[in-house]
C-alpha positions as CSV (number, residue, x, y, z in Angstrom):
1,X,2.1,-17.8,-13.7
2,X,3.3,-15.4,-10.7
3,X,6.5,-13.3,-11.5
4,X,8.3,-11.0,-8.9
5,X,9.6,-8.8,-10.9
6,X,9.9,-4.7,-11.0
7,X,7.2,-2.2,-10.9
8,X,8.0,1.4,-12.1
9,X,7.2,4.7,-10.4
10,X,8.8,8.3,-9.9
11,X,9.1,10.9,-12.4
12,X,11.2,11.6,-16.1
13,X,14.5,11.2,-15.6
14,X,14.1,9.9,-12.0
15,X,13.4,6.3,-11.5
16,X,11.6,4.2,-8.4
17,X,11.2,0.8,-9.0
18,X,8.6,-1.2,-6.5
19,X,9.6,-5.0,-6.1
20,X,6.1,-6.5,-6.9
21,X,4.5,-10.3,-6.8
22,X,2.1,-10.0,-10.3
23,X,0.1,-12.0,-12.7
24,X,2.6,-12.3,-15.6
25,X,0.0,-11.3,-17.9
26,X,-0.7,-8.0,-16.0
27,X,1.2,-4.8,-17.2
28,X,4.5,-3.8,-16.2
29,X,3.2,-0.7,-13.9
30,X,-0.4,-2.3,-13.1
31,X,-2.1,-4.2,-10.5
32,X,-0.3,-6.8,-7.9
33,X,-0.4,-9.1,-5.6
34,X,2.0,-7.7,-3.0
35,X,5.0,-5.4,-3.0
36,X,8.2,-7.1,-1.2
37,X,10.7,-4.2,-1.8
38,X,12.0,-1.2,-3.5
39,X,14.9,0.1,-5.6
40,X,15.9,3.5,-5.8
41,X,19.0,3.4,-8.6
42,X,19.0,7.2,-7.7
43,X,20.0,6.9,-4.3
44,X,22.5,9.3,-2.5
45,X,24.4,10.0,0.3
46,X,22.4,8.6,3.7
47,X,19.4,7.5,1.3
48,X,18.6,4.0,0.9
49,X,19.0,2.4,-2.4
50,X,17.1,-1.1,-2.2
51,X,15.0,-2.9,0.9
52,X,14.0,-6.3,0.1
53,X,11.6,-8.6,2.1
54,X,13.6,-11.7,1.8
55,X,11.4,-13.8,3.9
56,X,8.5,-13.1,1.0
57,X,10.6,-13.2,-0.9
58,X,11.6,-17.2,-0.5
59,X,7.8,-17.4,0.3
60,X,6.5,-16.6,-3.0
61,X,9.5,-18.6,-4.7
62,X,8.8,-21.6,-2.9
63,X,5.3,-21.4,-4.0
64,X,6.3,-21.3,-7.6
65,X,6.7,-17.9,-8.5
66,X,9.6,-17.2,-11.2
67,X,12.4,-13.8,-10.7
68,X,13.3,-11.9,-13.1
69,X,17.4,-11.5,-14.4
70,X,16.8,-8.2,-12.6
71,X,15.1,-8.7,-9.5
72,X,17.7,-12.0,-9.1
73,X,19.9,-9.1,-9.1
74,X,18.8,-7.1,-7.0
75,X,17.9,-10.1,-4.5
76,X,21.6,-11.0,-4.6
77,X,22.9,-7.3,-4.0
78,X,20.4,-7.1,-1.1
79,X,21.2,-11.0,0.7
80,X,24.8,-9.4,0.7
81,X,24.4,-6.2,2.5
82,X,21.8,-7.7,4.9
83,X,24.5,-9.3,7.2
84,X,26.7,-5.8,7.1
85,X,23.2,-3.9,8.2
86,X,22.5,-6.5,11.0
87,X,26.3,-6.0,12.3
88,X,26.3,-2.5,12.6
């Protein structure tokens, strides 16, 4: 099965998460099929905290692939802000 789910990076105490299509029965940080995104939880000031590829995104979902809790999080923060970015 194909999961999108989150891919870990960055050093101790200071998390980067990829957003990553994988083989469920890969490891959390190992290989994948594509990357669609990225969350920064550390974000500040002019940074930016999550970019999502929401065209893959309903790509790979219509092909089957499952989200995690998380990433249907995340997805649903993003789809949000999306129409405030393409305002301004």
């Amino acid at each position: 099965m194909v999961v999108i789910r989150l891919s870990r990076g960055g050093a101790k105490a200071r998390p980067f998460f990829n957003i990553v299509v994988a083989d469920k029965r890969t490891r959390r940080d190992g290989r994948f099929i594509e990357r669609v995104g990225f969350y920064n939880p550390r974000a500040t000031g002019g940074e930016e905290s999550i970019r999502v590829a929401l065209d893959r995104i309903t790509y790979w979902t219509s092909v089957g692939a499952q989200t995690s809790p998380t990433v249907d999080r995340l997805i649903a923060q993003a789809a949000k802000a999306a129409p405030a970015a393409a305002a301004a």
